[in-house]
N, C-alpha and C positions, 0 to 999 in steps of 0.2 A: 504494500500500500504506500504510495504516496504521502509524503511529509503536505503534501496541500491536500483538503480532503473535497471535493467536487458537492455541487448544492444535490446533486442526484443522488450522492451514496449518505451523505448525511439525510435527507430524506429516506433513505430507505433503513437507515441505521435507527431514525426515529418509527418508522412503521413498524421495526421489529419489537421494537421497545413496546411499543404500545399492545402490540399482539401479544409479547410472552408474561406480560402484568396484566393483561387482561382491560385494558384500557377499552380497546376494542372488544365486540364479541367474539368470541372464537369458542370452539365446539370443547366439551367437557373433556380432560384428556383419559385418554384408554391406557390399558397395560400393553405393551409391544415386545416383541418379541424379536423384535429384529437384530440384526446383528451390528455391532460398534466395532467403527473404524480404530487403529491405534492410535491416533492423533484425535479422537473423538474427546470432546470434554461438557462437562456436564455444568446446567447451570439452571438457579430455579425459577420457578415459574406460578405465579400465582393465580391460583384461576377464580374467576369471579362467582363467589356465594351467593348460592338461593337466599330469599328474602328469610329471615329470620333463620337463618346458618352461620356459623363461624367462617373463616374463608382460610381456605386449602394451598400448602404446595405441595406443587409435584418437580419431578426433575424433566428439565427440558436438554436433551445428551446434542450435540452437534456431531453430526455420521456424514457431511461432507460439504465441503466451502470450496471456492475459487471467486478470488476477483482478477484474475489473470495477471497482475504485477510480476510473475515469473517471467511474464514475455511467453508460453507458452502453454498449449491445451496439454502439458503432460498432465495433469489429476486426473484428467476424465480416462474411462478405462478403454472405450474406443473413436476415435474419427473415420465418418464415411463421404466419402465424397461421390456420386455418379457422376460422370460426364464430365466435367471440365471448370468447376469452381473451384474454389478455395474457403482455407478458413487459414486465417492470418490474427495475429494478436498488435494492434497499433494503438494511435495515441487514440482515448474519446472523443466522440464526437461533440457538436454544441457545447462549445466550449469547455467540457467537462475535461480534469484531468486526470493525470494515471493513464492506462491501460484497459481496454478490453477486447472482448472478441468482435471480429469481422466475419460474417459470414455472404458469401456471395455466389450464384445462380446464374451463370448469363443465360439469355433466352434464345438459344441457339438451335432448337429441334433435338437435342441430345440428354443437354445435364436438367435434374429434375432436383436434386438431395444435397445439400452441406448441412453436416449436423455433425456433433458429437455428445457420446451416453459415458452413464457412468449406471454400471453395474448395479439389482434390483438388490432393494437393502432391507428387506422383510416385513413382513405382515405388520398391520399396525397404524399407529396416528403420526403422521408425519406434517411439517410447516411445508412448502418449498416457495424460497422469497428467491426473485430475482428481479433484475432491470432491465430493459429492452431499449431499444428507439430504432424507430421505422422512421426512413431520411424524408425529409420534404418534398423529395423527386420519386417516392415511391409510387408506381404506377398501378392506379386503382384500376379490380379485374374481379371478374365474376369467378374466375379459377381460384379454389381454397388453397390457402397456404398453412401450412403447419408449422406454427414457430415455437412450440413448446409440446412434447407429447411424454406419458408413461406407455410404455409398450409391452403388450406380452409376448406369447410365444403360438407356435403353432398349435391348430385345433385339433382334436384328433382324428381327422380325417387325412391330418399332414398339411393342411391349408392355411396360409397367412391371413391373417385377417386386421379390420379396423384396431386401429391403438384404442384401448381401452377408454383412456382421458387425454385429451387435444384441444390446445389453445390453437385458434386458427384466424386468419384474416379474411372475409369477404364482401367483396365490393365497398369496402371502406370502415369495415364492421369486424369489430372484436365478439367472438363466440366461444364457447364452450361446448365441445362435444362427448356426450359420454356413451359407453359400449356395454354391454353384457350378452350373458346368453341367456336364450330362451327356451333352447333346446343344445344337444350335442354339436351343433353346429351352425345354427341359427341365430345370427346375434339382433339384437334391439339399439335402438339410439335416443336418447332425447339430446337436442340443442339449446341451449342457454344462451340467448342474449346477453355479452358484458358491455353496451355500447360503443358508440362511435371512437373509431382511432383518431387520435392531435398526432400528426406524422409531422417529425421534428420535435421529438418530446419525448425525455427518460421517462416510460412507466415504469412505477415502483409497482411488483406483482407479488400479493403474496395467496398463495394455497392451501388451505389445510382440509388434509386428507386421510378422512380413516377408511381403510380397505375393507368393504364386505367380506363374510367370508360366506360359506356354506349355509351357517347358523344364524351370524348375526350381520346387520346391516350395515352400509356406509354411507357418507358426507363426506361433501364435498362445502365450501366454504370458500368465496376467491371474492381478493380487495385489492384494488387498484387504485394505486397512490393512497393508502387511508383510508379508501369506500367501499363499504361490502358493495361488490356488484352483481354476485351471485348464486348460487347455492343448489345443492340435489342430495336431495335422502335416496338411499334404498343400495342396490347394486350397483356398482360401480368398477368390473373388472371380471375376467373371467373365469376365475378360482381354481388358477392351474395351479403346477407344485411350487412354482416363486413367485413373490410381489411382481406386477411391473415394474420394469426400470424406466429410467429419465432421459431426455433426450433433449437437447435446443438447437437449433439455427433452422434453416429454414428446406422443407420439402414440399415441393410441388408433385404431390399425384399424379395429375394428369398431363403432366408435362413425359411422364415416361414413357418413350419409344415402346415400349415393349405393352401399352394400352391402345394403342393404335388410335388414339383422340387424338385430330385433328388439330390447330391453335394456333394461329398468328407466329411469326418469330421473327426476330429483329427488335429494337432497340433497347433500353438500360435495362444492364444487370439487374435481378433481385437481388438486396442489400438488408443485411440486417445486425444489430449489433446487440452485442450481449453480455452482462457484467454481474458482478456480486451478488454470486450465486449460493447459496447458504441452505440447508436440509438440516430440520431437528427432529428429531423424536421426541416423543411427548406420550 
């Protein structure tokens, strides 16, 4: 981190604040089960008392951070690139300083994918706060973009299927998508409206996610810069043998050759950038 600290990451420094005291609402925290990093540390958390209750901590454990001042994506456990993008680590944009990630797409008829994941970190109630900003020049389009997803794995028929939970862009619009199954193979969706994207603008994201299981239910809870924008009870994932893992930068779906959709190609790169990325357990 930078000896100057950027209005964006102090923003989002205070957004965490506010979530892990309870400032804001956030969902009661559950017992987890998930596995801790060696560098994981633990810190508490106080969650806000029913009306004539005493009021509670719990421990809030950090299971993995990056705000890329290393100059490079080594924490995350993989980078995927299809086609011909990049993901570069440079200065912030909007005057912001430090370091973060670049992720970029040209719209060439080929590349569709720049992203990198970091390994699913088990069952359970998780935060996941990050920052984003979509450039001024980003070109608004009816093709979904996925600039944040958890992903599972194959169904058992051996078939890849929709990420479970996906923050997506379309036609100018921030959304929420969520997945389950219905059947062995048949998955469901609902869409969640998070409002209109300010392209030229660090959003401060935060998510808190408890994973269904078999037996018991999940929530979903998502606040941008400060404001609950959203939220979904019930199933939220497809109850294979791991959590989904985490994914950011940016894929275009239907840009993939191998879908055989049709789409305009030619001028500016998809751009996106990505910074202080922080996961707790709770």
């Amino acid at each position: 981190m930078s000896v100057t600290t950027s209005a964006r990451r102090a923003a989002g420094a205070a957004l965490a604040a506010a979530l892990l005291t309870g400032t804001l609402a956030a969902p009661a925290a559950v017992a987890s089960t998930a596995a801790t990093t060696a560098s994981a540390t633990t810190t508490p958390a106080t969650t806000t008392p029913a009306a004539g209750t005493a009021s509670t901590t719990t421990a809030s454990t950090t299971v993995f951070a990056d705000d890329f001042e290393s100059g490079t994506v080594a924490n995350w456990t993989r980078q995927r690139i299809d086609g011909n993008g990049s993901i570069t680590v440079t200065g912030a944009p909007a005057g912001g300083s430090g370091l973060a990630a670049r992720f970029s797409v040209p719209n060439d008829g080929a590349s569709y994918r720049s992203e990198v994941a970091v390994n699913a970190l088990g069952w359970g109630s998780y935060r996941f706060a990050l920052a984003d900003y979509l450039p001024a020049d980003w070109v608004q389009t009816s093709t979904e973009t996925i600039v944040a997803q958890w992903h599972g794995y194959p169904l058992s028929d051996g078939s890849d299927t929709k990420p479970p939970i996906a923050l997506t862009v379309k036609d100018g619009n921030w959304r929420l998508k969520v997945h389950w199954l219905t059947g062995p193979t048949t998955v469901a969706e609902a869409v969640i409206p998070l409002g209109t994207v300010q392209f030229g603008h660090w959003n401060q994201w935060a998510f808190d996610i408890t994973w269904s299981t078999a037996t018991t239910p999940g929530s979903i809870t998502v606040y941008r810069d400060g404001v609950q924008v959203g939220a979904h009870s019930g199933l939220n994932n497809y109850h294979q043998n791991q959590a989904p893992y985490f994914k950011t930068g940016i894929y275009r779906a239907n840009w993939n050759p191998a879908k055989g959709i049709p789409y305009p190609t030619g001028g500016p790169d998809v751009v996106l950038y990505s910074d202080s990325v922080v996961v707790t357990r709770y």
